[in-house]
N, C-alpha and C positions, 0 to 999 in steps of 0.2 A: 504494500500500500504506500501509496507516493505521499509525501507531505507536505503540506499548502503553506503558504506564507503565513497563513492569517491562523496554524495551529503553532506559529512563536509569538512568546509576545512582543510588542511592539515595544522600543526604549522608551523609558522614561520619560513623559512628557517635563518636568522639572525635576535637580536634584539639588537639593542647597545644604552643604556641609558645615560644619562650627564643629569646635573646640571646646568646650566649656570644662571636659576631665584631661587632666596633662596625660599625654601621648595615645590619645584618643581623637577619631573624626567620628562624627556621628551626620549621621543622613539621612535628612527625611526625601522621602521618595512622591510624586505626584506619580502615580498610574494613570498611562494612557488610556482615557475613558471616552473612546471614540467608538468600543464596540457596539454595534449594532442588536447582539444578544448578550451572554453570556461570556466574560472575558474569559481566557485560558488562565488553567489554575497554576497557581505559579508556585516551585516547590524551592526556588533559594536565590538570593540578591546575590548576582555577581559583579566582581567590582576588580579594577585595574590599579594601582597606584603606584607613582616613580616618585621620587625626590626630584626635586629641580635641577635641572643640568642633568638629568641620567639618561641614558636611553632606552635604559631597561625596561619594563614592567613588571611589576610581581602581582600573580592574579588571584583569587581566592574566592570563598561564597562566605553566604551570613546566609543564616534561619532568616525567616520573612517576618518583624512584626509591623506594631498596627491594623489596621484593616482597608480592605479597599474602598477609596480609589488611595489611602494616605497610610503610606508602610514606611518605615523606620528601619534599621541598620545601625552597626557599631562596628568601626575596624580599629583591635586595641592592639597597643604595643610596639608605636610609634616614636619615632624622636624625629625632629627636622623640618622642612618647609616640602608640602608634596601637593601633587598634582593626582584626581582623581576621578575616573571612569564607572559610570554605574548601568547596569542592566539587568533585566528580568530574566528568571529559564525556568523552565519546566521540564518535563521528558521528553517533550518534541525538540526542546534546542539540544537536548542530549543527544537524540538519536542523529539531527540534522547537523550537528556540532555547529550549529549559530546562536550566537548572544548581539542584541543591538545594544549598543554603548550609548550615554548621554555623558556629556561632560559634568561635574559636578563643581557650581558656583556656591561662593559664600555668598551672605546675603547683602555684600556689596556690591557682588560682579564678578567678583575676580575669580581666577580660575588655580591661585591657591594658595593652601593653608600651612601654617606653621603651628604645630604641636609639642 
């Protein structure tokens, strides 16, 4: 059985990051809430995050909270100024191995944080 675009979910319509615990970002998520019925259930926040100047990535997941359309996230265990990538997955992005990325703003703009 072939897999549709529309059974991943779609990126993050908004992602706005803060600091508030030291070496901690926390992220609240806006879920794309364009579906027409019932969104795809989503089983874990994936997320990209470098230091500044790096060219790395280091990728990882977080449990989902909150509720929809407004989910929450915590990536601990941080030190430094970093730049970071948020998306939705389920077991269709599993099996199709795709995640849609959104960039993740503080609630200034900028695109990043120092922990």
């Amino acid at each position: 059985v072939a897999l549709l675009d529309a059974d991943i979910p779609e990126k993050p319509d908004n992602v706005i990051m803060s600091s508030s615990v030291a070496g901690s970002i926390s992220l609240a998520i806006k879920v794309f809430n364009g579906f027409s019925d019932t969104p795809p259930a989503f089983t874990n926040i994936a997320y990209k995050y470098r230091k500044t100047n790096e060219t790395s990535w280091t990728e990882g997941t977080l449990a989902v909270g909150g509720t929809f359309p407004n989910i929450t996230g915590t990536i601990s265990s941080l030190s430094g100024t970093y730049e970071v990538k948020v998306g939705l997955r389920n077991g269709n992005s599993d099996e199709a191995q795709v995640t849609y990325y959104r960039d993740a703003l503080t609630s200034t703009g900028t695109d990043e944080i120092t922990v």
